[in-house]
N, C-alpha and C positions, 0 to 999 in steps of 0.2 A: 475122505472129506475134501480134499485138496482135486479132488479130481471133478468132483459135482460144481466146485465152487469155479471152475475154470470151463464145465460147460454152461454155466450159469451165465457167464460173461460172455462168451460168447453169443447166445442167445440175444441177449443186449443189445449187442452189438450191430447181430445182421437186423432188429426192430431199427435202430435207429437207420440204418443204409437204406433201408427199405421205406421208412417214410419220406427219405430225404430224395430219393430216385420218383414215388410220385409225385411230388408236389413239381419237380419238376416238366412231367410229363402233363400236368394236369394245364400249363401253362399260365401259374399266378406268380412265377417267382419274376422278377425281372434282370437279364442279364444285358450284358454290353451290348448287345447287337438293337435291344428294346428300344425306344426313346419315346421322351415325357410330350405328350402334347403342349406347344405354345400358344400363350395368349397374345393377340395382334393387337400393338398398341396404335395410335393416334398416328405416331409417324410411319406405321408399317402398312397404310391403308390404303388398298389398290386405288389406283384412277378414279373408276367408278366412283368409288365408294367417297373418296375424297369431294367428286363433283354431286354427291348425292347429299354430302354434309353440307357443301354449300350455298346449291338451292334449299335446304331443311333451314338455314342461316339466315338467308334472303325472306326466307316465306314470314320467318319469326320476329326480324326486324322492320317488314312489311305489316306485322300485323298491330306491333308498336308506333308505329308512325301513325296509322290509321288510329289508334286510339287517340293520339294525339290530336290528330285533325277533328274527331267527332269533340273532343272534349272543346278544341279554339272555337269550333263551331257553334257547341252549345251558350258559351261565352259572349260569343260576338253576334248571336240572332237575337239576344235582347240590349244591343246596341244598332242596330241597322236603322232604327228611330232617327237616332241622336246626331247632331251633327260633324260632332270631333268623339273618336273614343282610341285612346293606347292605353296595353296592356301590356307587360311582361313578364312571362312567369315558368319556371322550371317543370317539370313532371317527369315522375319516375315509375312506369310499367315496373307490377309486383318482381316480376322473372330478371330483370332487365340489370344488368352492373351498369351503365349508362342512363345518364338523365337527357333529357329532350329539351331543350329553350324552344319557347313561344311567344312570338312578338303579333302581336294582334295591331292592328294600323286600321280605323275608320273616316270617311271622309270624301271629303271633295281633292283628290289628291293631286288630279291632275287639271284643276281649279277652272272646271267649266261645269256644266248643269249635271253631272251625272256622279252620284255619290259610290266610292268603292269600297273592297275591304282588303288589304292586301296582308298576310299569311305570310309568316315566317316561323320556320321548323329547323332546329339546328341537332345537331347530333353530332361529333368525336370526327368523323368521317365523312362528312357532307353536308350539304347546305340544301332546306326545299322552300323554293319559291311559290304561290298561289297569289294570281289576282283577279278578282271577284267582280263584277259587274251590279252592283243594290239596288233591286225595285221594291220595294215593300219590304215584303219580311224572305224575301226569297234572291239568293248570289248566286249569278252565272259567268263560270271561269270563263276568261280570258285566257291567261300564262299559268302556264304551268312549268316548272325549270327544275331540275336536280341540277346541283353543282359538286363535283366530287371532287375526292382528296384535299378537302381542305385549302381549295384556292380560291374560296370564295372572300372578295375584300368588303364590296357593298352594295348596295343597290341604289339606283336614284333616280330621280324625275327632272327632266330638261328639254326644250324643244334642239334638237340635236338637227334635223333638217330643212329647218326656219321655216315650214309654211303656218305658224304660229299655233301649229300643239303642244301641247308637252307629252314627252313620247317618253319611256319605263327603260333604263339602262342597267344592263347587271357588268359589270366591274370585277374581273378577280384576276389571278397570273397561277400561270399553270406552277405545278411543283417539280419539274426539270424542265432542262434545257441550259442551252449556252450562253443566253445573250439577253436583252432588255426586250422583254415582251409582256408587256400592260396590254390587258384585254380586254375590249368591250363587246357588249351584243345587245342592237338596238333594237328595240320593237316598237314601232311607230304607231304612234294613237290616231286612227281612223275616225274621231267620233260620229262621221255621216253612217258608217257602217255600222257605229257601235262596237267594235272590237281593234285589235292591236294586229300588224303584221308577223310572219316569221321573222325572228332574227337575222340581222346581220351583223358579222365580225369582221370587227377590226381591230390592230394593231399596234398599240402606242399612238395611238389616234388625239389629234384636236381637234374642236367639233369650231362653226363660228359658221352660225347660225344666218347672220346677217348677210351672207355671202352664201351660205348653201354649199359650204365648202369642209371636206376633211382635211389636215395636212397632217403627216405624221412621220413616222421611222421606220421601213423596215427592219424584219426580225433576222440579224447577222450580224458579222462582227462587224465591231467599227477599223475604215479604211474599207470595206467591203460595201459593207449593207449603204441601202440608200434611201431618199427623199421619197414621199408619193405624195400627189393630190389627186382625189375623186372630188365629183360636183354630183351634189342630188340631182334627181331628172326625173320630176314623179317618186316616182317609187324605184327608179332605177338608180345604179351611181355610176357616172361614167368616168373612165379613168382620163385623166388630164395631162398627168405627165410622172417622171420621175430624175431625179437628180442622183448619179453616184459621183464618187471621188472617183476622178482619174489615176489611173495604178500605173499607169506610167509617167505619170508628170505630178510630181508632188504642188499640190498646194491650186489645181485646174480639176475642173468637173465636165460631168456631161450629162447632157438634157434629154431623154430620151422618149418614145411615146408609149412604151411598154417597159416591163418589167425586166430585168439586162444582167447576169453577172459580170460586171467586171468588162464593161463597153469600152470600145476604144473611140478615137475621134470621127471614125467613120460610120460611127453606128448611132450618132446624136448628134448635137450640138455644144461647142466646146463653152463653158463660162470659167471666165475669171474669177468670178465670187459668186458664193451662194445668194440668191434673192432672198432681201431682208424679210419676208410674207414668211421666210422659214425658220427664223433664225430666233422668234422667242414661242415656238411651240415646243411640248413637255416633249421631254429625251431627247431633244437636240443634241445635248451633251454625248450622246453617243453616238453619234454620228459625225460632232466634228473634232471629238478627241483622240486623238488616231494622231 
């Protein structure tokens, strides 16, 4: 009995060795050498694929703005009548964790015979500009402007190069940098042409009109940086002159006819004092506090 019962066990045994040697061979068991396939997340995504998320990004915040625009739109073409119309009002695309501000602006803006609509689009990360030209029931752009990262400060209406238009300024300051730079970019009202010029940028800029005159600060540090004046000329601006502090003579300057790091006295003309025409334009202050 003892001896059945011990080939019985055996038996057993060599079934169990025996299933355990196929399953091996059959290749579904997994040993050390095997490894698990990974899932690639968000930060692990090649080049490509990262610049293919970002246009996909672009296309879908592109396609939010344009709703926004046909909605200002539909808004403001049963006001193109009227002769004053503001509006302000938020909207938020179904898909979108971000809301859109809408400033709708109708009007004689830049208070001669031609009535506009001017379009403002705000979003978390940028600022869109539109201004519109109104005949009837029908607006033809002028300006169109993105302003990015959040440097956008305002926008405004002023004859900036005195030949008595009022000409459309966007106003904002970049988001780095070292030193006092206020920034404009003018577009000049054409009205014989019916539209506005390209922009021009300038710098910590004062505009005076009366004169046809810029004066302002270049963008450096102060003890460095220096004075400019441009004079309109048409449509052209021509540069006048420029004042730094002299870096070797404490408390004397130099007048120079171009743009200069750090001139010495043979490279301008020497002044004892700043000309007072300078002295109460914006950011002065950083120019003569040094």
């Amino acid at each position: 009995m003892k001896k059945t019962t011990n080939i019985l066990t055996l038996v057993i045994l060599t079934i169990i060795l025996g299933c355990g040697q196929t399953a091996n061979q059959d290749g579904n068991s997994i040993t050390k050498n095997d490894s698990i396939p990974k899932t690639t997340s968000k930060n692990e995504l090649t080049k490509e694929e990262r610049q293919k998320q970002i246009e996909e990004d672009n296309r879908i915040d592109s396609l939010r703005l344009n709703i926004a625009l046909k909605d200002a739109f539909k808004i403001a073409q049963t006001e193109f009548k009227t002769d004053n119309f503001k509006k302000e009002y938020e909207i938020q695309p179904d898909d979108s964790s971000y809301t859109i501000k809408i400033e709708i602006l109708i009007g004689r803006l830049f208070k001669d015979n031609q009535k506009y609509f001017l379009l403002r689009r705000h979003i978390p990360w940028a600022t869109y500009l539109d201004l519109y030209k109104v005949q009837d029931d029908k607006a033809e752009q002028l300006i169109n402007r993105e302003q990015d990262g959040m440097t956008y400060i305002r926008d405004t209406i002023f004859d900036a190069n005195g030949d008595g238009h009022k000409d459309f300024l966007v106003h904002w300051y970049p988001s780095s940098g070292c030193c006092r730079r206020d920034v404009y970019n003018v577009y000049l009202n054409q009205p014989d042409k019916g539209n506005f010029t390209n922009d021009y940028e300038f710098i910590n800029p004062t505009f005076s009109a009366k004169e046809k005159i810029i004066r302002g600060v270049e963008y450096g540090h102060p003890g460095e940086v220096g004075l400019y004046k441009y004079k309109w000329n048409g449509l052209q601006v021509d540069t006048i002159e420029f004042i730094y502090p002299d870096a070797n003579n404490k408390g004397q300057f130099i007048k120079t006819k171009k743009g200069t790091y750090r001139p010495t006295e043979k490279e301008g003309v020497v002044l004892k004092t700043v000309p007072k025409e300078y002295q109460k334009i914006e950011s002065y202050e950083w120019f003569s506090d040094f």
